[in-house]
Every structure is written in C-alpha cells, then in structure tokens.
Phi, psi and omega in degrees: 000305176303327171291354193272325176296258170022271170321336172295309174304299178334298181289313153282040184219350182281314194304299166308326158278004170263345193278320194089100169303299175109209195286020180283337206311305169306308192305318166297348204239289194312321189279311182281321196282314195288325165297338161269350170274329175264353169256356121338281191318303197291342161106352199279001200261143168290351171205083185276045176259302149339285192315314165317301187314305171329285173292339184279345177286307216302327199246013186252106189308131181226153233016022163311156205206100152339150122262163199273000000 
C-alpha cells in the first residue's frame, strides 16, 4: 500500500514539474528525488538500478554555465 502512494505521489509531483512549478520548482524537484529514493528503498521498482540513475539526473544541474 505505501508503495502504491508513493508512486501516486511521484507522478504527481513529476506531472506538476512538466505543468511548471514557478517558483516551487526546486521544492518540487527535491520532494520528488526523496520519493523516488524511497520507493527504491521499499523494493518496489522493477530496476531499481534504473531507477537510482533516475534520481541521480533529477539532482544533476542542468544548463549551469560554470562561472570564472
């Protein structure tokens, strides 16, 4: 049962960052990487290797411009 929330939760917060969070977005991005870190934890992903990649992109900066 907690994995079927968890996952209800996922999609919805995946769904809300494709919608455009605005300025929530980090807060939303975070809440979804610790939910997908936990449902890793709980065993339920059919490749939780996959899944792992999945969250580690989620927390990987993206169009960042190094500064000097």
């Amino acid at each position: 049962m907690a994995h079927e929330a968890l996952s209800a939760l996922a999609l919805k917060l995946a769904r809300q960052l494709d919608d455009g969070a605005g300025l929530a977005t980090a807060a939303v991005s975070r809440e979804l990487r610790a939910c997908l870190d936990a449902l890793c934890k709980d065993g339920g992903a059919s490749d939780p290797d996959e899944l792992h990649e999945l969250v580690g992109a989620l927390s990987t900066p993206v169009g960042d411009i190094p500064h000097p």
